[in-house]
N, C-alpha and C positions, 0 to 999 in steps of 0.2 A: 367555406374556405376563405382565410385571410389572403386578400392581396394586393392592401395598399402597404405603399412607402412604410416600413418599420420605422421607430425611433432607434438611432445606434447609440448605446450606450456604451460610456469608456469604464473598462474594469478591470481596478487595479486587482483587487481580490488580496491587498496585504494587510486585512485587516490581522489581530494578531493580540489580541487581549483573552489572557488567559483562552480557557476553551467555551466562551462565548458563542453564540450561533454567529457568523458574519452577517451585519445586519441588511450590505451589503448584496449577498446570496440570495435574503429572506425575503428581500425587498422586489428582486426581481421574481422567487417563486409566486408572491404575493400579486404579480400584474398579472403574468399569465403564465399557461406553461412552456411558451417557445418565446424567447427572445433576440434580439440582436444586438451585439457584442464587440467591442475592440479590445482587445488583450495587448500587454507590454510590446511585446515581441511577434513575429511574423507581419507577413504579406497583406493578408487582409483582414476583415471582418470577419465573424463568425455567427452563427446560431446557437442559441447555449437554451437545451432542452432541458427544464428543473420536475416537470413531473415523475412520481414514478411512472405511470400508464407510459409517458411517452418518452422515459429514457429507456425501458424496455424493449419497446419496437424499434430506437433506435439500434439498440447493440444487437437484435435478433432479427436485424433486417437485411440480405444482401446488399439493398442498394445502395447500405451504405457505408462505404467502405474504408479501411485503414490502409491500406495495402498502397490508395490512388495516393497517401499524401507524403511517400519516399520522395524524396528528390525536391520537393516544395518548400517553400518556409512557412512554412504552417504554421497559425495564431498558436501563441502557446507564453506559460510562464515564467519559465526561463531562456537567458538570453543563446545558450545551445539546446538541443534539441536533447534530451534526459537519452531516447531510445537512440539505439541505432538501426541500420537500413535492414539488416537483416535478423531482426530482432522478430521471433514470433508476436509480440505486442503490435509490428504492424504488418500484420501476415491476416489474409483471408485464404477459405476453405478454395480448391482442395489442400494447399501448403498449409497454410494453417490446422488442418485438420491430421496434417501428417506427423509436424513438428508437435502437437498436444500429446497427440495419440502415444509420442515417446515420453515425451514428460511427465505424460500421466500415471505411464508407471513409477514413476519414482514416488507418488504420494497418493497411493493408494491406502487405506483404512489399516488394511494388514502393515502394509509397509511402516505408516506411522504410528501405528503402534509398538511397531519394533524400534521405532525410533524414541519412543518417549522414556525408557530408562537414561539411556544417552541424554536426555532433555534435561530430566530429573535431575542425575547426576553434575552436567554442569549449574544449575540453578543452587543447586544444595552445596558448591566448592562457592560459588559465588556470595550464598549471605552467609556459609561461614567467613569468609574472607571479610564481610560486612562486618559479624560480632565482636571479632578479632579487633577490627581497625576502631570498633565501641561508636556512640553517638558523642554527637551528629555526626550524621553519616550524611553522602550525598546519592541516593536512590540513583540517581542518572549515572552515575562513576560507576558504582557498584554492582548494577544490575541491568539498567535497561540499554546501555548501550552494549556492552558485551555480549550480556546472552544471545540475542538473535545472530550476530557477528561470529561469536563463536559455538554458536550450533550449525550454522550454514555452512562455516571452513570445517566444521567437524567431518561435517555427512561428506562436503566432498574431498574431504582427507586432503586441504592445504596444510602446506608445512608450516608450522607454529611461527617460524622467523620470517615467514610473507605476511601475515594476518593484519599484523599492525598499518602494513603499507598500503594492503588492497581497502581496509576500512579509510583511511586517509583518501584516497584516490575515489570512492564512492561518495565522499562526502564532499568531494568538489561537485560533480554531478549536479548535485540536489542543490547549488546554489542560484538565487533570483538575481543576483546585481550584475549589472551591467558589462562591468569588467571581469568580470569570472569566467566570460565566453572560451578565452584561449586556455586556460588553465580545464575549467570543463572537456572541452576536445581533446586536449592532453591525456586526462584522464579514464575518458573514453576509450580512448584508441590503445591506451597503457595497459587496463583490465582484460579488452580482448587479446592484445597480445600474449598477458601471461595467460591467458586460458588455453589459447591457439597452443602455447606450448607444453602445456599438460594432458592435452587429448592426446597425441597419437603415445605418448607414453600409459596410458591407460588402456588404452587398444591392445598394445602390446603384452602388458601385462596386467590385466584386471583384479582389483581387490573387492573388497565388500563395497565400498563406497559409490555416493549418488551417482559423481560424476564415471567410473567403471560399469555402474547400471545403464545411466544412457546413454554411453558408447557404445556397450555392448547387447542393447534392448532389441529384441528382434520386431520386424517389421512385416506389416501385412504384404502376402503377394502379388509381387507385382511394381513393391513401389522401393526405391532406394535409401538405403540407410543415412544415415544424415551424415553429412559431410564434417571434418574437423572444425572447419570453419563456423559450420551451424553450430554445432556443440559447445562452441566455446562463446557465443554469440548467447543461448542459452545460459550458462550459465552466470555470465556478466548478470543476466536478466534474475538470476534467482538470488544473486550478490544482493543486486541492489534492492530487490524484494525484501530480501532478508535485513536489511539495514532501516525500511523505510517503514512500513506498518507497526511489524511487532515490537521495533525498537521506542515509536509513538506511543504506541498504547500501549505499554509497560507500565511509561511513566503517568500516560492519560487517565489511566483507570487506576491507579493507586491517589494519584490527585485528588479524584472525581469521589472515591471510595474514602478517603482521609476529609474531604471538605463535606460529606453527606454521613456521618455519622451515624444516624439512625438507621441508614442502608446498611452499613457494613457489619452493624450489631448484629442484623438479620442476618445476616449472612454467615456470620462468625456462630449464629444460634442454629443454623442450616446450611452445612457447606455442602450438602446434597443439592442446592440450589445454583451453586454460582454457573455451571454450563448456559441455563437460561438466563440467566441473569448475564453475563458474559456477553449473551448476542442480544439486551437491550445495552451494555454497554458500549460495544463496536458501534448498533445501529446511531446512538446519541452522540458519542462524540466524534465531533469534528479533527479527523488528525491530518489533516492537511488542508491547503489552504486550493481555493477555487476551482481549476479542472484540469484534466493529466492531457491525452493523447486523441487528438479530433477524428475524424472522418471526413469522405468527401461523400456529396450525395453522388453516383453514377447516373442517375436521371431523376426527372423531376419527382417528388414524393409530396404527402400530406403527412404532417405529425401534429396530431391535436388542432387540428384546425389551419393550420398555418400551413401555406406551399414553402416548400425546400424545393430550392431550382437547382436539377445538374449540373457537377462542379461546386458547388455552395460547399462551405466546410462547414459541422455540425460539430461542437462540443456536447456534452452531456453533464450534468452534474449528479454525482452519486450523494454525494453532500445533503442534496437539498431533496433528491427524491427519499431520503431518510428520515427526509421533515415532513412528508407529503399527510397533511391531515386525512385525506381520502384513505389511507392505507395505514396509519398508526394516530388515532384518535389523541389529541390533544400532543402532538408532537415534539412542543419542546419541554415536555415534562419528563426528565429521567424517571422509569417505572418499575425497578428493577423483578419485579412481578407481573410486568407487560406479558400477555399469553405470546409465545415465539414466532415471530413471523420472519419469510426470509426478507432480511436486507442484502444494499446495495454498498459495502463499506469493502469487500473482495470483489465489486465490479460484476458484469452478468454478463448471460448468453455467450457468446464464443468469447472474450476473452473473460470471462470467470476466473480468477486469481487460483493457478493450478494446486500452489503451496497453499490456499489455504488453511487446509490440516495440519500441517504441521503451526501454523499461524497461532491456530486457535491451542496445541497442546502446548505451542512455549508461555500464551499468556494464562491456560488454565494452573501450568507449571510454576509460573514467577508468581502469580500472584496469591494465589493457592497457598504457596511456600512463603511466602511473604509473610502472611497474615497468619499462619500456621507459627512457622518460627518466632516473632515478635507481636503476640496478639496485645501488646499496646500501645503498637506503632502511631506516631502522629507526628504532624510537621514540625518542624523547629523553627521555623519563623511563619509570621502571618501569612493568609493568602498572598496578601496584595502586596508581599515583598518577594514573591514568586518574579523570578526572569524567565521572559519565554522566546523561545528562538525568532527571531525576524526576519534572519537574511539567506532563509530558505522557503521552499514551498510545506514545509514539516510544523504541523503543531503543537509543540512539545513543551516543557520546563527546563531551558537549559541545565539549571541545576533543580534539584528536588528534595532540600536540607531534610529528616528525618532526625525521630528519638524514638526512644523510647524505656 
């Protein structure tokens, strides 16, 4: 067990060239697997665990919890705090296990499968919209920011004329600069209100929709239905879910797919394949920038060698245990033939990304249909005149020029 003095390193984590590995991230995987850490923002120091082995027992260990660091100014990358206080994201079991347990009905296998005509359906209005408007086209206009947007106000049946305002209001959220903090909390507290006001109207009168299922989702005996408050807490949380992953990797993997040609030929010779292929693309690229929502340890612990002293806050990086050579053999090689293994790009153990299902049918949908609809899709301007977003924690293509 380590227990001299660490070196603290200061990380900015804004590294932000195209979808690069951070060399930054690699550098610290590459010393060992437990580090010590300054981040922009927050109180103090941190721990930032890069292995797989040991971001695993981090997320799958009581002692270390999410729950201790409400009310803290916890290290972190933006200058407000993305979650809020009562956000299942920093909830432990048994709450935590109460608030899933309703969620998880909503993206159950059957459920998302009932969901994916709906999926289909907007994806197929969206690149006709695409053929219409003719090349170049801008991929990010057209497709990847919408669809996640508007399949998430679909399922929970927001009214068409909020849409535009709650994606604006999410996208302050997600920003890193310094002066964004007031506008951020603005928007936080903006999102929960309109949800606050949509629950007890659901209540009253339930439709088909997500947010009428987890109103109305019955609860093991014993324990109490989730409160308005929770539920709209909740769904802020599946807002910005839906705005942040699948909206990335839309544009990530059409990128990644359009700049690796010889992949996508395959692909295009075998579209039986792209499911696996699919999850060596989530696990390689990097669609966000350094690490989301810390931990405290509650008492002293060992991760890989290294004591974590009680009260210590613990980042993890999912990022980098994606890269972990122990667990995917030559790591930063895209393989899109890599045998399937699970990654860590939906986060693990109790907080495991509930929506990933549906995650995975919007990008099997958009891209699937993509490449389906314009099989001679290619970029309209070189790589290296690609613009990629900066003044977020998100790594994406601001714009994504297309022809074809």
């Amino acid at each position: 067990m380590s227990f001299q003095e660490p070196t603290v390193l200061e990380c900015p984590f804004d590294f932000a060239e195209a979808l690069d590995f951070d060399p930054e991230l690699d550098a610290l995987a590459r010393r060992g697997p437990v580090s010590r850490i300054r981040l922009p923002y927050g109180e103090a120091e941190a721990w930032l665990v890069t292995s797989f082995a040991g971001v695993r027992q981090v997320t799958c260990d009581p002692r270390f919890s999410r729950a201790a660091i409400v009310g803290r100014d916890y290290p972190r990358m933006t200058p407000e705090p993305i979650v809020s206080p009562e956000s299942i994201n920093v909830t432990d079991p048994p709450h935590a296990t109460r608030l899933r347990h309703v969620a998880a009905q909503a993206f159950t296998r059957d459920r998302v499968a009932a969901m994916r005509p709906a999926v289909d359906r907007v994806v197929a209005g969206l690149l006709t919209a695409m053929a219409e408007t003719g090349p170049p086209a801008d991929l990010v206009t057209h497709l990847s920011v919408p669809l996640p947007h508007l399949t998430i106000c679909e399922l929970l049946a927001v009214p068409e004329a909020d849409r535009d305002e709650l994606r604006d209001r999410t996208m302050r959220l997600l920003a890193t600069s310094a002066d964004a903090r007031q506008t951020a909390a603005e928007a936080k507290a903006s999102l929960r209100a309109y949800f606050a006001g949509l629950v007890p109207e659901r209540r009253r009168a339930p439709g088909e929709d997500l947010l009428s299922t987890l109103a109305t989702a019955p609860v093991p005996e014993g324990e109490e239905p989730l409160s308005d408050d929770e539920l709209a807490v909740l769904a802020v949380t599946l807002i910005l879910s839906g705005n942040d992953t699948a909206t990335c990797q839309i544009s990530d993997i059409a990128y990644v797919l359009l700049t690796h040609p010889e992949q996508r030929a395959a692909l295009a010779r075998d579209p039986g394949r792209f499911p696996g292929a699919l999850e060596e693309l989530l696990r390689f690229i990097p669609f966000r920038k350094g690490v989301g929502i810390p931990r405290i340890a509650l008492e002293d612990a060992e991760v890989e060698g290294t004591l974590i002293s009680a009260g210590d806050y613990v980042h993890v990086s999912y990022l980098a245990a994606n890269r972990d050579p122990a667990v995917f053999p030559d790591p930063h090689r895209l393989d899109l033939e890599r045998p399937v293994r699970p990654h860590m790009t939906f986060g693990w153990g109790g907080h495991h990304c509930l929506a990933a299902p549906l995650a995975r049918a919007e990008l099997d949908s958009a891209v699937t249909g993509l490449l389906t609809r314009f099989p001679t899709l290619r970029l309209a301007v070189a790589p290296e005149d690609i613009e990629w977003d900066t003044g977020t924690i998100r790594r994406f293509p601001v714009r994504l020029p297309v022809t074809w």
